[in-house]
N, C-alpha and C positions, 0 to 999 in steps of 0.2 A: 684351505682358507677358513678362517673362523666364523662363524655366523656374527653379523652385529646385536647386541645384546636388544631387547625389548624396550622402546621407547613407551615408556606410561602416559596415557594422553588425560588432558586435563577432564575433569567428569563436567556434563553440560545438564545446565537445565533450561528446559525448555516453557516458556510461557505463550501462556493464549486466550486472550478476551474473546467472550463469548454471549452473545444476544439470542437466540432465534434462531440457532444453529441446528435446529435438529437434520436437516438433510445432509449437511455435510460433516459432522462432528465424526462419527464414526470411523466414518474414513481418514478424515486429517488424522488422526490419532495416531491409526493404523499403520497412517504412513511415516510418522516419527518414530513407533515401536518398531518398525523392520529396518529403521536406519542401521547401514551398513557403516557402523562407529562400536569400535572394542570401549572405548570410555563408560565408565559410569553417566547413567541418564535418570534424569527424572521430566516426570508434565506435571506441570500447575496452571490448570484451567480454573480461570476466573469470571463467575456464571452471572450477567446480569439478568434481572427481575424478567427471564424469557416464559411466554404464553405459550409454547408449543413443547414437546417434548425433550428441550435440549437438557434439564436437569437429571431427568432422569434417565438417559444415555449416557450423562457424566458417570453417574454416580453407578451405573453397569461397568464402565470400562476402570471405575477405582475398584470396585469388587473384582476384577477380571484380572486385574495386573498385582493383586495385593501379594502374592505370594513371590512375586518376580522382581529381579533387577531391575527391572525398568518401572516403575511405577508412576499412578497416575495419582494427582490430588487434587483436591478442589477450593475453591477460597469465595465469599460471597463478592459481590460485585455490586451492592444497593442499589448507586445513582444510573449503571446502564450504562455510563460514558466508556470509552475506551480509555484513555489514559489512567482515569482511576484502577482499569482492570490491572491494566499493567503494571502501574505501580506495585497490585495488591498483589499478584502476581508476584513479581519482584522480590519482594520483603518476605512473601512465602516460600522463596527458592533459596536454595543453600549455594550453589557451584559456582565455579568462577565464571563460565561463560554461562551466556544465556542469548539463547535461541529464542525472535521470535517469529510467530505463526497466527496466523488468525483463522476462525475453526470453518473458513472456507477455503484453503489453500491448502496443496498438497505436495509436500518437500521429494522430490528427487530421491532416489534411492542413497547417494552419495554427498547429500548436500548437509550436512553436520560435517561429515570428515575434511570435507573440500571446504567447508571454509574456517576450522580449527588452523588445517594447514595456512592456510591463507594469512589468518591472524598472525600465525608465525612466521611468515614469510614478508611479508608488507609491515607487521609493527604496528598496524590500524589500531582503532579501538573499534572500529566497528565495520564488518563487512557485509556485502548485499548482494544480488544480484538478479534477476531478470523475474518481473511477473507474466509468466504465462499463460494468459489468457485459456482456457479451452469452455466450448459449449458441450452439454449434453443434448441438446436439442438445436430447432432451424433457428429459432430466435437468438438462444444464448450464442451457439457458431458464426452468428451474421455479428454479436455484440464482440466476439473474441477477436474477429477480423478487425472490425472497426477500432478494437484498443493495441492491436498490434500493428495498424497501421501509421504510415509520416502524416497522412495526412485527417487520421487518426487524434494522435498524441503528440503531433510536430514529430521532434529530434530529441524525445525521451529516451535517456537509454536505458533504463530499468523496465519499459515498453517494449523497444525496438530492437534492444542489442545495442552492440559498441563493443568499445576495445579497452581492457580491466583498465584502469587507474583511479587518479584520488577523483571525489565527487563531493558535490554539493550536501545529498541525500543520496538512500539507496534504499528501493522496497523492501519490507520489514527488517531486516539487520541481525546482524548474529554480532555480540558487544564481548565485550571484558568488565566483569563486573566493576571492577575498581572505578571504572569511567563512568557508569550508571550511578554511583554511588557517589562519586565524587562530586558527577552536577545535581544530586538531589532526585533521580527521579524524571518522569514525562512532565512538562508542566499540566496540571489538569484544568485550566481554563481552556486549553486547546481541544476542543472539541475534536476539529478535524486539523488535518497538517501538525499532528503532533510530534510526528518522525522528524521534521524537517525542522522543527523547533530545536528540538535536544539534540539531532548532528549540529545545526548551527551552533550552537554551544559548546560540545564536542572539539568543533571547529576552530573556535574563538580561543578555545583553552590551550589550543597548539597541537591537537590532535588529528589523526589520520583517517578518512573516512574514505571507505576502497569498494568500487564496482569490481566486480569479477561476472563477465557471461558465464563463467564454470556456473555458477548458482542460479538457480532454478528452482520456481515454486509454482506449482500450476494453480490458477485463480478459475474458478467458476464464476463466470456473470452473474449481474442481475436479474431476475426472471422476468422481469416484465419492462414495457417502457416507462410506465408509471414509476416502477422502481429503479431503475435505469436513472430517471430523468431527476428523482429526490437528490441520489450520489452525486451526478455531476452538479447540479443545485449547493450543495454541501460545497464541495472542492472548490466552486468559485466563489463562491461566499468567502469559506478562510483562506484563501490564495490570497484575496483580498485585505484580511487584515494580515496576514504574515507580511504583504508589499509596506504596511503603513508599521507595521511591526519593525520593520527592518527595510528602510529605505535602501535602494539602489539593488532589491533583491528580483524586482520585475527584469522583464524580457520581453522581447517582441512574440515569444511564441506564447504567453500567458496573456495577451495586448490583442492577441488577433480573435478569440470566443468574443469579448464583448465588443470589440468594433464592427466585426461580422452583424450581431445582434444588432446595433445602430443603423447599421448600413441597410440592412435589409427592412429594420421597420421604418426609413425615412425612406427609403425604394418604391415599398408600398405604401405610405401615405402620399408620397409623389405622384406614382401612377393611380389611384384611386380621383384625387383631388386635381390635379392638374396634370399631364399628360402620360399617355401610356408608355414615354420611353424609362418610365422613373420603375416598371416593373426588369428591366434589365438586370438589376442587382439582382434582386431575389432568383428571377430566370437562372443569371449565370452561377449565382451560388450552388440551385441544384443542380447546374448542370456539372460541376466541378464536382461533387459530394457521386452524383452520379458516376460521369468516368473516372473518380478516385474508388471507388468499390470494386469496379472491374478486375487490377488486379488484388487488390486484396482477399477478393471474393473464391481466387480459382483452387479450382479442388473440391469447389462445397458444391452441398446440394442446390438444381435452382428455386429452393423456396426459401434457403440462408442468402444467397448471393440478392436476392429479391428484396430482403429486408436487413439489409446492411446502409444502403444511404438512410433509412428511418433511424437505426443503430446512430450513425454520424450525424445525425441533423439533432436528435436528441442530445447527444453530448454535447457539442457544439453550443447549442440555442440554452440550452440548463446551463455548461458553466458560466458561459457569457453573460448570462442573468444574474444568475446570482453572483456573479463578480460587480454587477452594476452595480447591485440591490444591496451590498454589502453593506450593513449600518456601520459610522462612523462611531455607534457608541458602543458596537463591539468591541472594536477594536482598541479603545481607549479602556477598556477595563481589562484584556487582555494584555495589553501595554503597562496597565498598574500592576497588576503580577507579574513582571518580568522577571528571571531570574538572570543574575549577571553571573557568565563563566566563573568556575572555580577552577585556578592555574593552579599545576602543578609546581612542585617546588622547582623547576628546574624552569618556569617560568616566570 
């Protein structure tokens, strides 16, 4: 029997905005370099205006790869924003596909080739799949529980798992150049939810956006609640203008952070001011955040399992907030940049 001759795989470039990365930079890298993919590879890390040692960790690992196949580049990043990176990212990358990464996440040994295949198999323009949460410590393990939890992140399946199909969004996304180019780019008034911007658009233009569990990128937490509690602050913020963005894009599980938050401060100003059954809310809120940690917590140590309802009450009480607190004039100037899908000609 004849061997099948060598399929040539498309060459990937990989992109990845970068702020303040010094702790994790190294290692993401590392873990793109050792991807288990025969294709041509390039990285184009795009360094915003970072105070800690993340440029010059770059600029080791471009001297470090310069004589190699795989090489690393770097592109400046002025304003800080992510979309910008990515764009600039983008425009500095040559390959058809492009991988992206953010310089705290760490790809699976298999996760380029698994989702080239992918692309080829589903037709997508853009494929994703699971962010995995892991801690280095009791705080960060009590925070990775909490984001892999239902009662966590609801019935996210780029959190929780699921079963591959087409999707809304998908954490970070492995695209087809053609598609990135076609709609122009990340919109860069999107601050935050700027993934879920451009697959919408994707989407609009008659294109295919595909979960796959096969994909896998391990996420390091936040290190602290203070910084814990900014992100989910962020997330509901723009959740918020994406729903005024794009009406009929809310959901009861994006509806229950800030009705939690109501409930519980008109709970306590009930029980405060007029009678003590009005602390009932808030009671049973922690009590629920409480026996929701139990299982998520097993396995860990008990001084993560201990600091996992703080984990949940922090995400919870921040998105909710800032989903409240969303300005209405954000979102009107985000709304003035919109960019309308570009159809293909077969559209």
């Amino acid at each position: 029997m004849n061997a099948k001759p060598d399929v040539q795989l498309p060459a990937v470039s990989v992109i990845m905005p970068v702020l303040n990365e010094e702790r994790h930079l190294r290692g993401a890298v590392q873990a793109i370099l050792a991807q288990e993919y025969a294709g041509e590879m390039e990285v184009v890390i795009a360094i915003g205006p970072s105070t800690d040692r993340t440029e010059e960790i770059a600029a080791e690992l471009v001297a470090e790869t310069a004589s190699g196949n795989k090489r690393v580049h770097t592109v400046p990043n002025p304003s800080g924003r992510t979309p910008a990176a990515l764009n600039a990212a983008i425009k500095a990358s040559r390959h058809p596909i492009v991988v992206r990464v953010d310089g705290h996440g760490m790809l699976s040994p298999n996760y380029i080739a698994t989702a080239v295949r992918l692309l080829e198999e589903t037709g997508a323009q853009n494929v994703g799949g699971i962010m995995h949460a892991e801690g280095e410590n009791d705080w960060e393990h009590a925070v990775a529980a909490a984001m892999t939890s239902k009662i966590g992140v609801g019935n996210a399946a780029f959190h929780t798992g699921g079963q591959a199909g087409s999707a809304e969004t998908v954490y970070l996304g492995v695209f087809r150049r053609a598609a990135l180019e076609q709609q122009g780019g990340y919109n860069e008034e999107f601050i935050r939810a700027q993934d879920w911007e451009l697959n919408f658009r994707i989407r609009e233009a008659g294109g295919l956006i595909w979960f796959s569990p096969e994909l896998k990128v391990s996420y390091r937490p936040r290190p602290s609640v203070k910084a814990l509690a900014k992100q989910y602050k962020d997330y509901g913020r723009w959740r918020h203008v994406v729903a005024r963005y794009h009406e009929g894009s809310i959901n009861l599980r994006y509806l229950a952070p800030p009705t939690a938050v109501c409930a519980i401060a008109a709970g306590i100003v009930v029980g405060a001011a007029l009678t003590p059954l009005g602390f009932v809310i808030p009671g049973g809120y922690l009590a629920a955040i409480v026996a929701g940690s139990l299982p998520a917590g097993k396995g860990l140590p008990l001084k993560a399992r201990l600091q996992i309802p703080v984990a949940l009450a922090t995400m919870h009480m921040s998105w909710g907030f800032g989903f409240l607190t969303s300005p209405k004039a954000l979102a009107r100037k985000v709304i003035a940049s919109r960019r309308p899908a570009v159809l293909t000609d077969a559209h």
